[in-house]
C-alpha positions in Angstrom: 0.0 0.0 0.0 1.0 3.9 -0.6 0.5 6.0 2.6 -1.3 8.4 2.8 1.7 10.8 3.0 2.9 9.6 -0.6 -0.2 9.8 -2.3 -1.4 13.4 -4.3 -4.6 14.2 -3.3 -7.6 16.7 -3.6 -9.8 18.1 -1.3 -13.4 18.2 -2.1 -13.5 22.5 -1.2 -11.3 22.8 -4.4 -12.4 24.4 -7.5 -12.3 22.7 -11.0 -9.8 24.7 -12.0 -7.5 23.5 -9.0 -8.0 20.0 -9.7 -7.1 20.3 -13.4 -3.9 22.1 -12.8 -2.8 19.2 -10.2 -4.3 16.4 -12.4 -2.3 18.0 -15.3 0.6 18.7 -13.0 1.1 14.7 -11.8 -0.5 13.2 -15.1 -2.8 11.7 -13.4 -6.2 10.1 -15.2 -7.6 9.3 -11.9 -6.9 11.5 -8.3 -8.3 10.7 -5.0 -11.0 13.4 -3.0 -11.4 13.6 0.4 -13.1 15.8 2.5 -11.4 18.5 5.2 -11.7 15.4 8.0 -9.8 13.3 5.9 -12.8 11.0 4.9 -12.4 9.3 1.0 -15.2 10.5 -0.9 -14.5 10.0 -4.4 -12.5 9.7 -6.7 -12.2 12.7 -9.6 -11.6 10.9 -12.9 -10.4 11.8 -16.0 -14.2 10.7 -17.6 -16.2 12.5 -15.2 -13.8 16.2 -16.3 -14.5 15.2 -19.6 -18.4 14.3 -19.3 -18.4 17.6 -17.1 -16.8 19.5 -20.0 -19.2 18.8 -23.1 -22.1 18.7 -20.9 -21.2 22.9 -20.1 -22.4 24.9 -23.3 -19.1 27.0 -23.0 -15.8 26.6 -21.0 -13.4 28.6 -20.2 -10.4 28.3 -17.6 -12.0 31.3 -15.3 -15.2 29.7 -15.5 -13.9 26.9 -14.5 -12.8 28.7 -10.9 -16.4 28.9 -10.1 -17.2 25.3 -10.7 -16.9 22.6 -7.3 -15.4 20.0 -7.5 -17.9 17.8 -5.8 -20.6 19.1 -8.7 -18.6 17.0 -11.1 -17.3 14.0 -9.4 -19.0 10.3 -9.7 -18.8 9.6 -6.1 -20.1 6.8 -6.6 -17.5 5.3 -9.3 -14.3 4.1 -7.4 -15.6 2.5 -4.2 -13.0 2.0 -1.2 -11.4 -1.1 -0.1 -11.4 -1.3 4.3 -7.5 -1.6 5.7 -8.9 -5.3 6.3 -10.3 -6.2 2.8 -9.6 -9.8 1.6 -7.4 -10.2 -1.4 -10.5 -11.6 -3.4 -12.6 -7.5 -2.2 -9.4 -6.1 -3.4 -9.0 -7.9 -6.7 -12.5 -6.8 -7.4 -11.7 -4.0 -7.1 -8.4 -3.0 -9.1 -10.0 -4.9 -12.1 -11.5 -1.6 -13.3 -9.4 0.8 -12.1 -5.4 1.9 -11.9 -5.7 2.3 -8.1 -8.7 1.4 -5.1 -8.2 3.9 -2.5 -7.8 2.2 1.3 -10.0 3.7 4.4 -9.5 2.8 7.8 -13.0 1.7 9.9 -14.0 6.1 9.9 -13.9 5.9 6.1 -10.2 8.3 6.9 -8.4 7.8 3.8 -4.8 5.7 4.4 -3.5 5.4 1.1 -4.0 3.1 -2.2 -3.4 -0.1 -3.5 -2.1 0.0 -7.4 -3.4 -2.4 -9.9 0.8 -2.9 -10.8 1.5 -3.7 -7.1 -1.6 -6.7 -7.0 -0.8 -8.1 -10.4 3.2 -8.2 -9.0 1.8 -10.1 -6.1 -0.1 -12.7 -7.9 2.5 -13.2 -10.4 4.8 -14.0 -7.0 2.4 -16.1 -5.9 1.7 -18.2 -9.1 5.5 -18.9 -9.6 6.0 -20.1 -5.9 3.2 -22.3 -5.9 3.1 -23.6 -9.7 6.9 -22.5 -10.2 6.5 -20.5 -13.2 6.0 -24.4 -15.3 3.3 -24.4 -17.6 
């Protein structure tokens, strides 16, 4: 898992404008929100900008300072995984999406699990217990 303390985030009291510079910034298609507790809840995704965008009649980078972030975020679209999720809830998980984000028993955001980092487990554990022989 990625801590917390590793992990670029936003914070749901952002504007649009905010989040596109740091999402442009990091190259990120995907970013975890939270909100000013620290709670996850969402995840602002490179779809739900561009759904956003060609729903607006007209954009523009200073209208876009006006705009919340939580009025364009599917909260709904990358659910959280608990600190004690089974392999088989997290695997479930990461098959749609680069990252799940990890919450602790408050729904307090701790970090994310990446799709790279399961796959590199199950390829560890297929070759110890078939020994890579096909």
């Amino acid at each position: 898992m990625v801590p917390k303390s590793l992990v670029e985030y936003l914070t749901e009291d952002l504007t649009f404008r905010q989040a596109l510079e740091k999402m442009r910034y990091h190259r990120y298609a995907a970013i975890p929100v939270l909100d000013s507790e620290g709670r996850y809840v969402g995840t602002l995704r490179n779809d739900d900008v561009l759904r956003f965008i060609l729903e607006l009649s007209e954009f523009s980078p200073k209208a876009a300072e006006k705009i919340s972030l939580s009025s364009l975020m599917d909260s709904k679209s990358v659910k959280p995984v608990y600190h004690n999720a089974s392999m088989q809830e997290l695997i479930e998980q990461i098959k749609e999406h680069n990252f799940v984000p990890v919450v602790d028993d408050r729904g307090c955001f701790i970090g994310i699990i990446l799709r790279r980092d399961v796959l590199n487990y199950l390829l560890d554990f297929y070759n110890e217990n078939d020994g890579g022989n096909q």
